[in-house]
C-alpha positions as CSV (number, residue, x, y, z in Angstrom):
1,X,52.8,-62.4,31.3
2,X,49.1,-61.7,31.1
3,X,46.5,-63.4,33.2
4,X,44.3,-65.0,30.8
5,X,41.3,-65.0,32.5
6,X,41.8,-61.8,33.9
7,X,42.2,-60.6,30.4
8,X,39.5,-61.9,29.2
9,X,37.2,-60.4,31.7
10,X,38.7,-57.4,31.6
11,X,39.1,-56.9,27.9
12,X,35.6,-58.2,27.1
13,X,34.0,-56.0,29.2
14,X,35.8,-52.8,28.1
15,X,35.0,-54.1,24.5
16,X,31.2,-52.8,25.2
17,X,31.9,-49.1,26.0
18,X,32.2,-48.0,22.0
19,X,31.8,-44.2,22.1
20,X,28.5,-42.8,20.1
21,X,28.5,-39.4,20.6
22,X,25.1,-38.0,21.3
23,X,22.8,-35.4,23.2
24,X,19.6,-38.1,23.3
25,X,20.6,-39.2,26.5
26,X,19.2,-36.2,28.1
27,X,15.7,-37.6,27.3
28,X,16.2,-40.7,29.1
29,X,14.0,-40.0,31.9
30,X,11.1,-40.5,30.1
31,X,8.7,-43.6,30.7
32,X,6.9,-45.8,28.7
33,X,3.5,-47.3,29.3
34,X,4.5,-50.8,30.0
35,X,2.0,-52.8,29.2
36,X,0.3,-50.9,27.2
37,X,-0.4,-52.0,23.7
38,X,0.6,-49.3,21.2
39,X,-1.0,-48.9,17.6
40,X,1.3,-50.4,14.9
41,X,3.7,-49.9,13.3
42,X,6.1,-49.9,15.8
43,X,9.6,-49.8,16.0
44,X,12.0,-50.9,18.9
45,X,15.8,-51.2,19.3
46,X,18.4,-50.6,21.7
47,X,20.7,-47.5,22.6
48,X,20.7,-44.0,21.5
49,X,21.9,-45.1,18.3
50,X,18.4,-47.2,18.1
51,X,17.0,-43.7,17.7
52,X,18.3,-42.6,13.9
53,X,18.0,-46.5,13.2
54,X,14.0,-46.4,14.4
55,X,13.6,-43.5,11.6
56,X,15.4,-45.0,8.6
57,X,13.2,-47.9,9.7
58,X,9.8,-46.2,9.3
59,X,10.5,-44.2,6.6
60,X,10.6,-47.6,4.9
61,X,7.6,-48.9,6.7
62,X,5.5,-45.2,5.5
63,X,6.9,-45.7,1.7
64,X,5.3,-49.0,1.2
65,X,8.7,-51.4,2.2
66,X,8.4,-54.7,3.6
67,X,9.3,-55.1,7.5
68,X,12.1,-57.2,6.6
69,X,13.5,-54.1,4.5
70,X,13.0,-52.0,7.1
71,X,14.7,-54.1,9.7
72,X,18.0,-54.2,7.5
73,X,17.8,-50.2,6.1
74,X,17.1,-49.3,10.3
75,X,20.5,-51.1,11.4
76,X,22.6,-49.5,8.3
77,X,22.4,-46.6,9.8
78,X,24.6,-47.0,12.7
79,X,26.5,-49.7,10.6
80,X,27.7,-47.0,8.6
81,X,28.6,-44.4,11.4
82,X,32.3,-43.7,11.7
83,X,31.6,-42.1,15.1
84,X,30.0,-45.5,16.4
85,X,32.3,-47.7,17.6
86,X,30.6,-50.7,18.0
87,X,29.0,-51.4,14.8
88,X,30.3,-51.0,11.4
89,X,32.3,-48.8,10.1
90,X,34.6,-47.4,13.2
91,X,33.9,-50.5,15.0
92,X,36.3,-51.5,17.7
93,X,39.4,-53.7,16.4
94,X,40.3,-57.1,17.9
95,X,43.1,-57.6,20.2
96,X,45.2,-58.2,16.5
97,X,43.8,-54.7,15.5
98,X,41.2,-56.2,13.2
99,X,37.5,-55.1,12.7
100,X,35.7,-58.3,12.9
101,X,31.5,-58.0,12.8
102,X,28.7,-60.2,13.3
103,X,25.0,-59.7,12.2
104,X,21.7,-61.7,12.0
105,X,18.2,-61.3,10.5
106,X,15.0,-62.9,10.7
107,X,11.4,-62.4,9.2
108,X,8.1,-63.3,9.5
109,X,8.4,-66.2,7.2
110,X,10.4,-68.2,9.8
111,X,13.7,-67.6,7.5
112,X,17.1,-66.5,9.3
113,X,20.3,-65.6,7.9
114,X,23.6,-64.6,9.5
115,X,27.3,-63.4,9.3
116,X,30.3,-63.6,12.1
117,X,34.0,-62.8,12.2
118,X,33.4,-60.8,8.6
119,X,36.0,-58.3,7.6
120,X,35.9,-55.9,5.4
121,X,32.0,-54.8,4.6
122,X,30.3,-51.9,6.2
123,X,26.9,-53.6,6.1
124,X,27.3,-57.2,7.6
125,X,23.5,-57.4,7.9
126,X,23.0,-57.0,3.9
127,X,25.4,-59.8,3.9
128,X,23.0,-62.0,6.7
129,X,20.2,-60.8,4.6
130,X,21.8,-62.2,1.7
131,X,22.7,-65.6,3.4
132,X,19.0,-65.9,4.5
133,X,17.5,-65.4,1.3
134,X,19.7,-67.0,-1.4
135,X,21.0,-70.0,0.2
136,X,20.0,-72.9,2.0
137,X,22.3,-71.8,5.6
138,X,21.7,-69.7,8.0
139,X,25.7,-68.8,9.3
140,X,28.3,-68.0,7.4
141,X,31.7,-67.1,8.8
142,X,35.2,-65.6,8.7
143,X,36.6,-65.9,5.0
144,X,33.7,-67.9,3.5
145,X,31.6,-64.9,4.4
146,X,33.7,-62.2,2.6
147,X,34.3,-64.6,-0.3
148,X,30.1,-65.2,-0.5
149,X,29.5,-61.0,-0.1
150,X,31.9,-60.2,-2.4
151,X,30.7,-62.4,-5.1
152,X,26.6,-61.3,-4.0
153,X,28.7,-57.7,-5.4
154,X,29.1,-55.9,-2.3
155,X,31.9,-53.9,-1.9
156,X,35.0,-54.1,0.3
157,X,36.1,-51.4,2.4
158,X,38.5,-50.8,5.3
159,X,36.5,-50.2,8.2
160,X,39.3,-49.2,10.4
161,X,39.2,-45.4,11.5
162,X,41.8,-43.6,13.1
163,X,39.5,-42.5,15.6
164,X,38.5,-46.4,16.4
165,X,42.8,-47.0,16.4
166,X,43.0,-44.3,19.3
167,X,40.2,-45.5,21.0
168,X,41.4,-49.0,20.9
169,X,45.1,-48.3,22.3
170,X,42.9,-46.7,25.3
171,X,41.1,-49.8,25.7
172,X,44.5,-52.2,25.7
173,X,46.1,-49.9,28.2
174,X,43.2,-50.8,30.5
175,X,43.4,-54.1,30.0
176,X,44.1,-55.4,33.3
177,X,41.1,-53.4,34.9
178,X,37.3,-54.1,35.5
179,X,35.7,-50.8,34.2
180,X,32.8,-49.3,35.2
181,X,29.3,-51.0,33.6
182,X,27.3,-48.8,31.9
183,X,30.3,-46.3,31.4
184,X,28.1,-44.1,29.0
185,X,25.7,-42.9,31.9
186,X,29.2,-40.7,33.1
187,X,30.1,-39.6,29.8
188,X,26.5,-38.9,27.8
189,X,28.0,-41.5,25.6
190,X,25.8,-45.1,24.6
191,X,27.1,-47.9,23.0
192,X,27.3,-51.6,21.8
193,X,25.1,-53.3,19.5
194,X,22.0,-52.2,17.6
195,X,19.3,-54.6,17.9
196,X,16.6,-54.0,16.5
197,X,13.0,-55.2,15.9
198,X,9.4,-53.9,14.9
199,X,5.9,-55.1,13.7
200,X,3.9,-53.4,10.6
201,X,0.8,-52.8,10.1
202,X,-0.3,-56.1,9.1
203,X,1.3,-57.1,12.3
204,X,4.1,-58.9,10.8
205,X,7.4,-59.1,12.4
206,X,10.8,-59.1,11.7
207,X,14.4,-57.9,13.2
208,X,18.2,-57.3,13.0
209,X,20.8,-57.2,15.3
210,X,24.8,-56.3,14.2
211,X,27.6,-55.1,15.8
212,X,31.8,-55.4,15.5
213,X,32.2,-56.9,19.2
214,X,33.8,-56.4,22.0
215,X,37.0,-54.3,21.4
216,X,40.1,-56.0,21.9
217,X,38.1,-59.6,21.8
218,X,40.2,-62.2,21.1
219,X,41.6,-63.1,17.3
220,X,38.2,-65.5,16.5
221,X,35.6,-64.5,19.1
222,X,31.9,-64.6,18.0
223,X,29.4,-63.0,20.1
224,X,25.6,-64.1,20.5
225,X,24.8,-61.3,17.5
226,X,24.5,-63.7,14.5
227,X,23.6,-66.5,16.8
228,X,19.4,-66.9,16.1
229,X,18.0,-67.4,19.4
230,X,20.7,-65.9,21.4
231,X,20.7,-62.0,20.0
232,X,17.5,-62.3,18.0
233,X,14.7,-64.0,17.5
234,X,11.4,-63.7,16.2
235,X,8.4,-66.0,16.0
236,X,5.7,-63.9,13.4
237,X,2.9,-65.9,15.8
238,X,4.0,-64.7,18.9
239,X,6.4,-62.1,18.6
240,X,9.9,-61.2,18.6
241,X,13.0,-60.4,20.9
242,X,16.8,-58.9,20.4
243,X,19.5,-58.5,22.8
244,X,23.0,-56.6,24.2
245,X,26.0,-56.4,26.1
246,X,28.3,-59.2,27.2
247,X,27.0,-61.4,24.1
248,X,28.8,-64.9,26.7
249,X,26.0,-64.4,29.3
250,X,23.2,-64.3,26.7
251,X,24.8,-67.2,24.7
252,X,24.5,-69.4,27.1
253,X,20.4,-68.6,28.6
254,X,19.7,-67.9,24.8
255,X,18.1,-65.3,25.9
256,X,16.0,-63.8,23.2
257,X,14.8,-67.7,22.7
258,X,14.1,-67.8,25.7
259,X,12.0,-64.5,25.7
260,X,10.0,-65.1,22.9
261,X,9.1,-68.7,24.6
262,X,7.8,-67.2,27.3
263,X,5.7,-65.0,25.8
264,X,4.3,-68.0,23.9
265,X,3.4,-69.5,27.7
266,X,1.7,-66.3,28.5
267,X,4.1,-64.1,29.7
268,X,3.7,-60.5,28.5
269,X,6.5,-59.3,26.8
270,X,7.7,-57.1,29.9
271,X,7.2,-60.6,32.2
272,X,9.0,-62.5,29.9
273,X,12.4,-59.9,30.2
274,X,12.3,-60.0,33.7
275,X,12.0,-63.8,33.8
276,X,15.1,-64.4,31.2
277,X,17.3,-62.2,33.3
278,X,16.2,-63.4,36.3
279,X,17.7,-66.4,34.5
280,X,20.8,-64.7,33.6
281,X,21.3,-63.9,37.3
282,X,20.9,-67.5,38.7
283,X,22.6,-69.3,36.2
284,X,25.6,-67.3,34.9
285,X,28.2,-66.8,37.0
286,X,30.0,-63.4,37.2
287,X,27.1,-61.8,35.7
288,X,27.3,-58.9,38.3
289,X,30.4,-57.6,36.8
290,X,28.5,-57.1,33.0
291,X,25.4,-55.7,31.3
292,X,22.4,-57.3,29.6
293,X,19.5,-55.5,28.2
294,X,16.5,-57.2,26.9
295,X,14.0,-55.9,24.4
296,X,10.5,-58.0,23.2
297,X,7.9,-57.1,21.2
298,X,4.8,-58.4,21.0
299,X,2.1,-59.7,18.2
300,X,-0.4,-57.0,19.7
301,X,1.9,-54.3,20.2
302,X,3.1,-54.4,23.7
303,X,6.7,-53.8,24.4
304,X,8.7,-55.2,27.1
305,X,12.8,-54.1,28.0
306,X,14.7,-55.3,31.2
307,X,18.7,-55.4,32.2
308,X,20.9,-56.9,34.8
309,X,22.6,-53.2,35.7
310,X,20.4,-50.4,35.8
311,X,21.7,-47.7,33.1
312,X,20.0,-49.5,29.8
313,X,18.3,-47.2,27.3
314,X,16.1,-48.5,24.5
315,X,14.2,-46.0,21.6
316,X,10.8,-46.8,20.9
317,X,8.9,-45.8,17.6
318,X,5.3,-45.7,18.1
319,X,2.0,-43.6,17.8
320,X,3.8,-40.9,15.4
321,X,6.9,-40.3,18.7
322,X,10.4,-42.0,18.5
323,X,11.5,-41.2,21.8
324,X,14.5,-42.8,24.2
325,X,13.9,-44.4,27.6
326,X,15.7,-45.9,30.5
327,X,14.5,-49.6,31.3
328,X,14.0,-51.4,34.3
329,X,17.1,-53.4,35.6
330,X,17.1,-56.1,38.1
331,X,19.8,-54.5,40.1
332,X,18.9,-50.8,41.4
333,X,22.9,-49.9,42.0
334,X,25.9,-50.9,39.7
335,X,27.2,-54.0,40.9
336,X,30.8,-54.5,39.9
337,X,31.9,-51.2,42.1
């Protein structure tokens, strides 16, 4: 018989090594000017996957699209990679071997709209889009999800790759170990979800965050994704904040909330990271055995990014460059080794 706790620490935190195969690590060293305030538009989001994502977004952004447009087309990207394993298409199964995802949005108006435990649909954050705009909720989940998408006309597919089966099977024989955070550093590999956020040149703001989940989660489990406040938030007077990782730790700091407050009390966005891990760290126990990365973005154009574990990567769009770089972390070693 199966620990359950030990399960559930164990499986969750294999469920956020997805495997997005990708030479962009190899510009990680770079560093950004934080503190800086960059010219807008800008464009930030999390991963190496942030990086194609950050280019869909400001081809919309250059064409004359709205930032909220941009936020969605920017996430689609990876949503619809089969060789990304933590969003989308591909995505990571459940410990029934069942692609669940999440997704939120939010825009400058104030107005939020989100999907969890949604099967079936490629693009769960044209579905949270959907939610916001054309009803009065902001969540809508499991079943009443798919029934709501496929009557908006979106189309449903089976999102399960054999690729995603094999790479699940891996994941379920390992189920009764702690792997190694921030497993992509080892194998030029990044992962998890895209969050992603940006400001346009009339310096409104907006953002999305989606992804399928840990792999092997249990049958039901929602992460902090499609929860406003936890994975995403944005405040079009202050500014706007997304997170990833172990979605449990930032569920319960609300974490991009929590960011975005800060940085209404004066924090700059970089401060304001450091302060809502910080919080992570004293308040959430086990947090040395996971990853959090933080991203904010300000009204003016500063950027801010922080984690627990060193080994987060973020891409930033700005001044004509979309470039990766390795953030700050709060710990300088890997902790759970």
């Amino acid at each position: 018989m199966i620990n359950r706790r030990k399960f559930l620490e164990s499986a969750a935190a294999l469920g956020i090594i997805g495997a997005l195969p990708t030479k962009v690590l190899k510009a990680g060293n770079s560093k950004t000017s934080l503190g800086k305030s960059y010219k807008l538009p800008i464009i930030l989001s999390t991963w190496s996957h942030g990086i194609g994502a950050n280019d869909e977004s400001m081809k919309v952004l250059e064409s004359g699209g709205s930032v909220i447009d941009a936020v969605e087309k920017g996430v689609m990207i990876p949503e619809g990679d089969p060789n990304n394993h933590s969003v989308g298409l591909g995505g990571y199964p459940d410990i029934t071997g069942k692609v669940t995802l999440d997704a939120s949005i939010m825009g400058p108006d104030g107005n939020a709209g989100g999907v969890c435990y949604l099967e079936n649909i490629v693009h769960p954050i044209s579905v949270a889009r959907k939610v916001m705009e054309d009803t009065p909720h902001v969540l809508l989940s499991g079943s009443g999800a798919l029934k709501f998408a496929l009557e908006k006309g979106i189309k449903e597919e089976d999102l399960l790759t054999e690729e995603a089966i094999k790479g699940w099977k891996e994941v379920l024989k390992k189920e009764n170990k702690t792997p190694e955070i921030n497993w992509e550093e080892k194998h030029n590999e990044l992962h998890d979800t895209i969050g992603l956020i940006a400001i346009d040149t009339k310096s409104d703001l907006a953002g999305a965050c989606t992804t399928s989940g840990l792999a092997a989660k249990l049958r039901g489990r929602v992460g902090d994704s499609p929860i406003i406040g936890a994975g995403l938030y944005v405040d079009n007077e202050i500014g706007a904040a997304t997170a990833t990782g172990m979605g449990e730790l930032v569920m319960k700091t609300l974490g991009s909330f929590l960011v975005v407050e800060m940085m209404r009390n004066g924090a700059s966005p970089q401060e304001a990271c450091e302060k809502a891990i910080k919080r992570i760290v004293d308040k959430v126990l086990n947090h040395k055995k996971y990853q959090i990365g933080l991203l904010a973005l300000s009204k003016t154009g500063e950027i801010g990014a922080y984690s627990i574990q060193p080994g987060f990567y973020y891409a930033l769009f700005a001044e004509g460059e979309n470039k990766l770089f390795k953030a700050k972390s709060y710990y300088k070693i890997h902790t759970n080794q």
